[in-house]
C-alpha positions as CSV (number, residue, x, y, z in Angstrom):
1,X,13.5,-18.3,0.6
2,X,14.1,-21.3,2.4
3,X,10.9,-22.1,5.1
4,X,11.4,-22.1,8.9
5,X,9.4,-23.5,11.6
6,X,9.0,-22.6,14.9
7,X,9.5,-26.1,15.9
8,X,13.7,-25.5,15.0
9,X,13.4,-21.4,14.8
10,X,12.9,-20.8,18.5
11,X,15.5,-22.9,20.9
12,X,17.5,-19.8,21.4
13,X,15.0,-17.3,21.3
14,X,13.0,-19.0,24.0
15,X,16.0,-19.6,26.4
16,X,17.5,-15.9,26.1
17,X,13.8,-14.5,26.7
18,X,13.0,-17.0,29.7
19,X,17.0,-15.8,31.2
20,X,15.6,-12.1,30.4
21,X,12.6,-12.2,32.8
22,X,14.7,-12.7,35.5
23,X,16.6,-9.8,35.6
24,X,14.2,-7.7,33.2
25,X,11.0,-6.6,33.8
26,X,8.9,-8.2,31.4
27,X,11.5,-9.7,29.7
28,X,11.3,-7.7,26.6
29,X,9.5,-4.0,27.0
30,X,7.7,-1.9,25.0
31,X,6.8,-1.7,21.7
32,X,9.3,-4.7,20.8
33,X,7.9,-6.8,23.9
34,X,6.6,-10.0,22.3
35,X,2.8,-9.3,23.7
36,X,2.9,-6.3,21.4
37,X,3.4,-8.3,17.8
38,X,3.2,-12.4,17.6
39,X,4.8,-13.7,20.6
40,X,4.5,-17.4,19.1
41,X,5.8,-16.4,16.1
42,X,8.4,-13.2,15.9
43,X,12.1,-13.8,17.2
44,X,12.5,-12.6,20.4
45,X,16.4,-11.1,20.1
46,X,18.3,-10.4,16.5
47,X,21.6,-11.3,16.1
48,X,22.9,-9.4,13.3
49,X,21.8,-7.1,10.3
50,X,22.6,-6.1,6.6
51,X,20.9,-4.5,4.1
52,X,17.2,-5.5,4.3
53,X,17.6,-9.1,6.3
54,X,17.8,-9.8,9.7
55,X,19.5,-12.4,11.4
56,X,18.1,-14.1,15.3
57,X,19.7,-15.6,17.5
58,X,18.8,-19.0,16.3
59,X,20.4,-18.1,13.1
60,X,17.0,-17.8,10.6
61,X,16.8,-15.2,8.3
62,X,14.0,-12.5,7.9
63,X,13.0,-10.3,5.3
64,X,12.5,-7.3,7.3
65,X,9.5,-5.1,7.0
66,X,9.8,-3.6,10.6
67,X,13.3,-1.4,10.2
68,X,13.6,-1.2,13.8
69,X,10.2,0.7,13.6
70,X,11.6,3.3,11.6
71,X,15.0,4.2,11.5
72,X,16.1,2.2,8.9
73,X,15.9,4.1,5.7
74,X,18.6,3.5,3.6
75,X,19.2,-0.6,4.2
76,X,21.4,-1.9,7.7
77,X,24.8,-0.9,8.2
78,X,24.9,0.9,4.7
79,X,28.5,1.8,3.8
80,X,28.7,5.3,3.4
81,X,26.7,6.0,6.8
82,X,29.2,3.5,9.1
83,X,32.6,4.9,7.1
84,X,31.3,8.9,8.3
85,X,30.5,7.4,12.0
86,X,33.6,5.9,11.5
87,X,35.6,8.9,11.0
88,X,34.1,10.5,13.6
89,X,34.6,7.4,15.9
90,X,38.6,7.7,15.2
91,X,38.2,11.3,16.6
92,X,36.8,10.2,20.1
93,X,32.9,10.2,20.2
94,X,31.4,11.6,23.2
95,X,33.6,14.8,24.7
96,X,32.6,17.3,27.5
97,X,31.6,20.2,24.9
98,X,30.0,19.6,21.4
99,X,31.9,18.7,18.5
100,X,31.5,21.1,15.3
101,X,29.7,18.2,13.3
102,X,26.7,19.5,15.6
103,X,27.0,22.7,13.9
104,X,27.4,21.6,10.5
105,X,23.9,19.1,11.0
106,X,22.1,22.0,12.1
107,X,23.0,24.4,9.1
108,X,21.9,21.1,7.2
109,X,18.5,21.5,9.0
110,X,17.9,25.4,8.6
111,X,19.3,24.7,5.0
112,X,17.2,21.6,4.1
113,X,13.6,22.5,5.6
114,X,12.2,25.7,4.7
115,X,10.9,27.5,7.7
116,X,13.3,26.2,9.9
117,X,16.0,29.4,11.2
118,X,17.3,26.9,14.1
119,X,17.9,23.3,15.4
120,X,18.3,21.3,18.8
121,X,19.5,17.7,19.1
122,X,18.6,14.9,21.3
123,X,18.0,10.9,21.0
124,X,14.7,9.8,20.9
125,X,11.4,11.3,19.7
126,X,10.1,11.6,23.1
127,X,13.1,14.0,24.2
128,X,12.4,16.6,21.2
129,X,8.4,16.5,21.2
130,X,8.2,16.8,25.2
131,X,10.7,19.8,25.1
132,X,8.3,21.3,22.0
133,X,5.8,21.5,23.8
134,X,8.1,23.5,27.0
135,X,8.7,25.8,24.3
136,X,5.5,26.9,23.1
137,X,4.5,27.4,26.7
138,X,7.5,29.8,27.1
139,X,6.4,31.6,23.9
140,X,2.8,32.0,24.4
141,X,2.5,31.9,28.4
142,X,-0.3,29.2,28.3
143,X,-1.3,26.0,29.7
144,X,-3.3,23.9,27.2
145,X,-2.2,21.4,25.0
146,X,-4.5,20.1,22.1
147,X,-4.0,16.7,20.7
148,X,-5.3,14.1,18.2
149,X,-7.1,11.2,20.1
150,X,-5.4,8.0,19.3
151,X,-1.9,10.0,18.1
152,X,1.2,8.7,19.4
153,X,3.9,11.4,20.6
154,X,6.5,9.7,22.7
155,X,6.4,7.9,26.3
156,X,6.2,10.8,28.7
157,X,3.8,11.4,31.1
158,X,1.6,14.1,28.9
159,X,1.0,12.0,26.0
160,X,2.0,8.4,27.0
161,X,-0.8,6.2,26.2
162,X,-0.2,3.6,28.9
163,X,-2.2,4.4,32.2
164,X,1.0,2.8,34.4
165,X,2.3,5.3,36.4
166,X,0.4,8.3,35.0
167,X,-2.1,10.2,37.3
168,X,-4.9,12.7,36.3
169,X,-2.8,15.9,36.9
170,X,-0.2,14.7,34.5
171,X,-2.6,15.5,31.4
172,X,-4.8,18.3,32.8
173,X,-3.9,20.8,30.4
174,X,-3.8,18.1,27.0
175,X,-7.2,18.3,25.3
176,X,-8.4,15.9,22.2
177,X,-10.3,16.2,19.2
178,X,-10.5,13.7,16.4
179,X,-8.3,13.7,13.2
180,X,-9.4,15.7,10.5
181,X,-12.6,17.0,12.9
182,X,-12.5,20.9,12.4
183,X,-15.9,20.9,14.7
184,X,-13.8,19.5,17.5
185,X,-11.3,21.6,16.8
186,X,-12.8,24.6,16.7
187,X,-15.1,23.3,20.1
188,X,-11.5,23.5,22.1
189,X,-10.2,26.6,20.8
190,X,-13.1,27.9,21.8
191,X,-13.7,26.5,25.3
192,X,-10.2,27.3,26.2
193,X,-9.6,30.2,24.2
194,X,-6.8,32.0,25.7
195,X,-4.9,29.0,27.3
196,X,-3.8,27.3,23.9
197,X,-0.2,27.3,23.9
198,X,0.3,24.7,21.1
199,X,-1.7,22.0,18.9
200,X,0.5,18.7,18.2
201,X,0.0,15.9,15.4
202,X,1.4,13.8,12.9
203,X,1.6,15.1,9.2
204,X,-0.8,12.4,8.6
205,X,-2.8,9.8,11.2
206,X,-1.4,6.5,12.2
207,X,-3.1,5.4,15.1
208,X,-1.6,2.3,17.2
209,X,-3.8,-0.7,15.8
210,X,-5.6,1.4,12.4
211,X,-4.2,2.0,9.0
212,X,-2.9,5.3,7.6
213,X,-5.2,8.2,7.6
214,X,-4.4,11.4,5.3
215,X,-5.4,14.6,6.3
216,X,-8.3,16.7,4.4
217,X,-7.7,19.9,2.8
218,X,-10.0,21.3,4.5
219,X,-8.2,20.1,7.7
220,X,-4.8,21.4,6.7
221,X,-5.9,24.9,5.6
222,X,-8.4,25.1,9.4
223,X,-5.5,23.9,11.8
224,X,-2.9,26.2,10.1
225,X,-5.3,29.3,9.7
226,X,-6.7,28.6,13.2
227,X,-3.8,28.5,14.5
228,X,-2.4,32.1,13.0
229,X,-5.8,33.2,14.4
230,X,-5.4,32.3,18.2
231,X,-1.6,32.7,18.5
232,X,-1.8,28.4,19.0
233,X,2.3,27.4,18.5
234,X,1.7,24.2,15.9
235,X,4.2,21.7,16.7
236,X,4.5,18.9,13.8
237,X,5.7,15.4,15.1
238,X,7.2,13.9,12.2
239,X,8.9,11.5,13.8
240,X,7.6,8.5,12.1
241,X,7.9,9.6,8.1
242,X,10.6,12.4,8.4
243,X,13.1,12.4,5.7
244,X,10.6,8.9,4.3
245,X,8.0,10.7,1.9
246,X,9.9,14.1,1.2
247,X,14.0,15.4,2.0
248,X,12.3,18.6,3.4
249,X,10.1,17.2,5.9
250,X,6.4,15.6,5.3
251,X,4.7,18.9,5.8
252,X,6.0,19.9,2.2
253,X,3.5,16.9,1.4
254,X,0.6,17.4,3.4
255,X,0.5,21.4,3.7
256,X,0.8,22.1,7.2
257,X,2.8,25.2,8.4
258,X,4.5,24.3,11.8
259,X,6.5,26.7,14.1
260,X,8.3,23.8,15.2
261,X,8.9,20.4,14.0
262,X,10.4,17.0,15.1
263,X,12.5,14.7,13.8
264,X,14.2,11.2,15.1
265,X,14.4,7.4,13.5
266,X,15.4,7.5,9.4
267,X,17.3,10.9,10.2
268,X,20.4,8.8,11.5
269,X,19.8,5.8,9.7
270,X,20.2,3.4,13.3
271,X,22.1,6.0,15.0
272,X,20.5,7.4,17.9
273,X,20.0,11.0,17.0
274,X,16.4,13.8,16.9
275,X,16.2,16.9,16.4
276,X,13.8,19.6,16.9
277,X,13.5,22.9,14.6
278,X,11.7,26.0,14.7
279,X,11.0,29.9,13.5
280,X,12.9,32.6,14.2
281,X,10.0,33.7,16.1
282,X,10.5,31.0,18.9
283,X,14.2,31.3,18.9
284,X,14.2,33.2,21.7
285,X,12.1,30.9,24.0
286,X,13.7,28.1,22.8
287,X,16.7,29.4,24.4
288,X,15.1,29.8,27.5
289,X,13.7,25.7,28.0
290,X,16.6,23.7,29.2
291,X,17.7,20.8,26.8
292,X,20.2,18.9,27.7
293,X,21.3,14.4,28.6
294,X,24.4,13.0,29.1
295,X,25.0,11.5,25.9
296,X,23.4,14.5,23.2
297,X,26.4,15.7,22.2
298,X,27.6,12.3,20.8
299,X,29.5,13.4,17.9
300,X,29.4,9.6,16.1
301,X,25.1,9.9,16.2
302,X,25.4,13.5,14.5
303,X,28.3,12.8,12.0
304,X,25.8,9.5,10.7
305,X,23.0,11.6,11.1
306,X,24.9,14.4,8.4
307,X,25.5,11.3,6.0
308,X,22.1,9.9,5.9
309,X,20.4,13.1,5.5
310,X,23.0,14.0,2.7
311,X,22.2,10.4,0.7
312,X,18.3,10.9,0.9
313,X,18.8,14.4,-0.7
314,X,21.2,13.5,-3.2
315,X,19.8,9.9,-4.4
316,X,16.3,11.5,-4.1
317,X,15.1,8.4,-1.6
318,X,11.4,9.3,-1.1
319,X,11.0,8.9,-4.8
320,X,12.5,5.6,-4.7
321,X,10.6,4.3,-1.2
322,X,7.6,5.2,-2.9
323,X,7.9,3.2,-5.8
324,X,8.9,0.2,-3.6
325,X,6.4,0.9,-1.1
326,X,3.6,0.8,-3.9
327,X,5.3,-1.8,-5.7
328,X,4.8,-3.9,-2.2
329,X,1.2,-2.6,-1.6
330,X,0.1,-3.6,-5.2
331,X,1.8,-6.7,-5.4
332,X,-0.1,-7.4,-1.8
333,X,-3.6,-6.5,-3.2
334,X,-3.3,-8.6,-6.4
335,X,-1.8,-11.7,-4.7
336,X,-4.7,-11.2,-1.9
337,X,-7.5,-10.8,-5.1
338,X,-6.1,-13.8,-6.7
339,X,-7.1,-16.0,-3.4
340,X,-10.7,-14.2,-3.1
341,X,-9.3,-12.0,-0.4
342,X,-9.9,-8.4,-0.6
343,X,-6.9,-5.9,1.4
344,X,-7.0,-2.7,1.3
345,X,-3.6,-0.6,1.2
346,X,-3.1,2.8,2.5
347,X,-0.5,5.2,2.2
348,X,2.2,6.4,2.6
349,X,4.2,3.9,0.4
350,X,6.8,4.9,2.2
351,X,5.3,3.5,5.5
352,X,2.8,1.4,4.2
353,X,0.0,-0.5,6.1
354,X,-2.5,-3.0,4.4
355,X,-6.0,-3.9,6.2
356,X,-8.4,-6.5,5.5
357,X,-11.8,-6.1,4.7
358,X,-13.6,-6.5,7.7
359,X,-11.3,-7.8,9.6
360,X,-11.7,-5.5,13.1
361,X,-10.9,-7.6,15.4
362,X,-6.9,-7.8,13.5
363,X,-7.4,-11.5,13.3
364,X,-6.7,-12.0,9.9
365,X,-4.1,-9.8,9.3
366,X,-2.3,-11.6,13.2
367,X,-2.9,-14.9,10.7
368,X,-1.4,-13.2,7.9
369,X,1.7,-12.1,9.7
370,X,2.3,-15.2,11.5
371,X,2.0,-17.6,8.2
372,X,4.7,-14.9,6.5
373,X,6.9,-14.9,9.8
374,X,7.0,-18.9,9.4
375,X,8.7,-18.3,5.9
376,X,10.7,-15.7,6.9
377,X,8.9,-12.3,6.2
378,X,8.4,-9.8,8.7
379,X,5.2,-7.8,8.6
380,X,4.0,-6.3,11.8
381,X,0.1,-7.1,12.3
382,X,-0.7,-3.8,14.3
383,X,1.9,-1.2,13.1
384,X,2.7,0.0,10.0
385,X,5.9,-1.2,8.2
386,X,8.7,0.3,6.5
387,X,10.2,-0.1,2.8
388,X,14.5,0.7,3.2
389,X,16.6,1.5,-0.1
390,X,17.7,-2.1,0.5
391,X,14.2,-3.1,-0.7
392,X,15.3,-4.1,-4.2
393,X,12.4,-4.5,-6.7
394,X,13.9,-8.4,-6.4
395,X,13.4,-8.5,-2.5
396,X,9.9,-6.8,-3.0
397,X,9.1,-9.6,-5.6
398,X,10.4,-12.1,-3.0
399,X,8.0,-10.8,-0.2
400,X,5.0,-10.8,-2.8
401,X,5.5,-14.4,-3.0
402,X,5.6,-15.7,0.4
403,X,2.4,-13.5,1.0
404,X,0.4,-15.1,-1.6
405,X,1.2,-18.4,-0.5
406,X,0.0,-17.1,3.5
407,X,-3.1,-15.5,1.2
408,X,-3.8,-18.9,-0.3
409,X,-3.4,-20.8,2.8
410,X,-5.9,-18.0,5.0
411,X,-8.3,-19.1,1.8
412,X,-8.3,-22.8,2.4
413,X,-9.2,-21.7,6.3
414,X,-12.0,-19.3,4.9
């Protein structure tokens, strides 16, 4: 892979970012602002993608580890997925009233996961967690909301993380225990016993800024007996790994028994499509909690969204992004041992983070990204990355490379 530099990488970059600030607050927002990776190092705007490369708009390729945070599963602009949004393109793509390809996803849904009896769609995570929550407070009648500290569950005002703009009555009712903490657990069902209308959390923990955390057994079996017990509605947000780590959703992997579950980024492979399904049993409310945007019924999001979901079933995907995503981790941890470095990986392969061994202030693994950036690799040095089915065992080799020449250089700085 031919080296860049960011002496001849970053002309374009630079001047798009510097026009962006005036007309854009911050120039670039969110969790692709600059501030929020390596803002001397990451390309500021892309150009174009295929397969598992990206291009910026200085024209430098990178290996990319990021998949636009998620949504990339099966490689950029894979065939099959464009030619069915196609189609559907020819048709028209957004109309006053649903197209049927809405209904067909959603008997997809109820078909593919195995306690879901319905589905909603929206666009974003945010949209189908947020309006989880509505439901279970139709269903049960309650107030509270109990949370994992540090979890992640979209940008509105109940769970954002960000203090901008949020005030103390905005998270009144949301209460937090630690991951895998029954004590805590049981500690809030108990002080608010009564008021509970749901618990929401990730099939496993991936906090902003910390590696991968499985649950415990013991975990899985309290929160799902705990919540039979109490009448608590148990919203899964598998946002991040649905689709990644099992076709059926990543509670088939972990054990949890949601009423409802969420689903967004590798569901539409790009396309900007989530969906939210549920029990019989909360049919009825979900009815009842209006759902609705402008652009939801897009017919070209849903028809993608059917395609996708259809490949990673029938080319059995999370088998194969395992494989890669271990392939990558152990490649990582010999090419680090090699150099005298010890990194530890985590799972899931799928989505896989690395850490280094004492290393909490994230200095070395910001070094490590940065010297891989320089050659071309993108891996993100606070968020976990992503392996596509454009991840050839060839591109994985590639990426094993470039990090063990960043691990030998980090060695010589030692």
């Amino acid at each position: 892979m031919e080296q860049i530099t960011h002496s001849q990488a970053r002309t374009q970059s630079l001047s798009w970012y510097e026009r962006a600030t005036q007309v854009i607050p911050g120039g670039v927002y969110g969790h692709t602002s600059p501030a929020a990776s390596l803002p001397l190092t990451f390309p500021y705007y892309i150009n174009k993608a295929e397969g598992a490369y990206l291009w910026d708009v200085d024209g430098n390729r990178y290996l990319d580890f990021l998949c636009a945070y998620g949504p990339i599963i099966l490689g950029h602009q894979h065939p099959e997925v464009e030619q069915a949004a196609n189609r559907m393109r020819e048709s028209g793509g957004l109309f006053s009233h649903p197209h049927t390809i809405m209904v067909e996803l959603a008997e997809l849904l109820v078909q593919r996961i195995d306690f879901a009896d319905w589905s909603v769609f929206a666009k974003n995570g945010s949209d189908v967690t947020t309006w989880a929550i509505q439901v279970a407070r139709q269903h049960t009648g309650r107030r509270k909301v109990l949370v994992v500290k540090g979890a992640y569950h979209g940008v509105d005002a109940w769970t954002n993380p960000s203090p901008g703009g949020i005030i103390p009555e905005d998270r009144m009712h949301v209460h937090a225990f630690d991951w895998n903490d029954v004590d805590g657990l049981d500690h809030l069902l108990k002080k608010h016993a009564g008021d509970i209308a749901a618990l929401i959390l990730n099939p496993y923990h991936h906090p902003a800024f910390g590696t991968n955390v499985a649950p415990s057994n013991v975990f899985v079996e309290t929160v799902n007996r705990r919540c039979r017990e109490h009448g608590v509605v148990l919203v899964l947000d598998d946002i991040r790994a649905g689709f990644r780590i099992h076709s059926g959703g990543s509670h088939r992997i972990y054990g949890f028994k949601p009423d409802i579950a969420c689903y967004c980024k590798a569901m539409g492979n790009g396309y900007p499509v989530s969906a939210a399904v549920g029990t019989e049993a909360l049919k009825a409310a979900a009815g009842k909690v209006f759902l609705t945007g402008s652009y939801w019924n897009d017919g070209i999001a849903l028809a993608a969204a059917k395609k996708c979901l259809e490949i990673i079933e029938r080319d059995n995907v999370p088998a194969t992004l395992t494989r890669t995503g271990e392939r990558l981790i152990r490649g990582l941890e010999t090419a680090a041992a090699s150099h005298g470095i010890r990194i530890i990986g985590s799972e899931p392969f799928a989505a896989p983070m690395i850490a280094f061994d004492g290393d909490a202030d994230l200095r070395q693994m910001q070094r490590f990204s940065e010297l891989c950036a320089e050659e071309g690799v993108l891996f993100h040095p606070h968020h976990n990355w992503f392996v596509s089915l454009a991840h050839t065992d060839a591109v994985i080799d590639s990426a094993i490379e470039v990090a063990s020449r960043a691990f030998a250089h980090m060695a010589t700085e030692a």
